[in-house]
N, C-alpha and C positions, 0 to 999 in steps of 0.2 A: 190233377190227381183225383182220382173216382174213391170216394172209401165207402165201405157199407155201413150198415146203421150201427155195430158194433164199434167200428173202428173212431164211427164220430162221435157215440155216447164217449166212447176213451179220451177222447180227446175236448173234453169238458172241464172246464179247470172248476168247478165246483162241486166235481165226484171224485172222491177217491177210490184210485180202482186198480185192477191187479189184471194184468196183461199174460194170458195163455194160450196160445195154437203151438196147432204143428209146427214144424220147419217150412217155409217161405209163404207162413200165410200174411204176411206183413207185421211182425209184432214191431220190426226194428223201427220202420219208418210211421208208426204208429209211436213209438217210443219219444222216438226225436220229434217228431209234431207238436205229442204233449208238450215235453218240455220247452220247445219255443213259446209254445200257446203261454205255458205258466209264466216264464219268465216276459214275454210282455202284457204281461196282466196286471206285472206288478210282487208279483212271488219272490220273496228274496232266493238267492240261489242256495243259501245253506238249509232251507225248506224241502227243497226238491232232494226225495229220493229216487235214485232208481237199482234195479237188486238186478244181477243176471245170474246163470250159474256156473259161468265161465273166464277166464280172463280174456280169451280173443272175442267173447260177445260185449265184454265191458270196454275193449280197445274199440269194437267198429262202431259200436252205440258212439263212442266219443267222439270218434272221426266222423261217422254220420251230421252229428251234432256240431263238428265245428264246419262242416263247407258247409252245413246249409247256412250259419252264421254267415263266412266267406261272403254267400250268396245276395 
């Protein structure tokens, strides 16, 4: 997976940062990344937020998150 220098500042588990593009600039799989990253970092999972503005974006963030788990 190629990400740009935005995508891998995001994905720093020592910044807190807040995830905005368009539609299918990668936010989702940027999202899920993070969240692996944190939780084996060591982040308890009741730490980790994450906010959408939708319920079908909070179902595939999830499904996203559990096959790469699967993986």
């Amino acid at each position: 997976m190629t990400l740009t220098l935005h995508q891998r500042r995001a994905l720093d588990p020592e910044r807190h940062v807040a995830v905005t593009a368009n539609a299918g600039s990668g936010k989702t799989r940027v999202l899920v990344e993070r969240y692996l990253a944190l939780v084996m970092a060591g982040v308890p999972l009741g730490e980790v937020v994450a906010v959408t503005y939708t319920e079908k974006a909070a179902a595939e963030l999830k499904r996203k998150i559990a096959d790469r788990i699967r993986e």
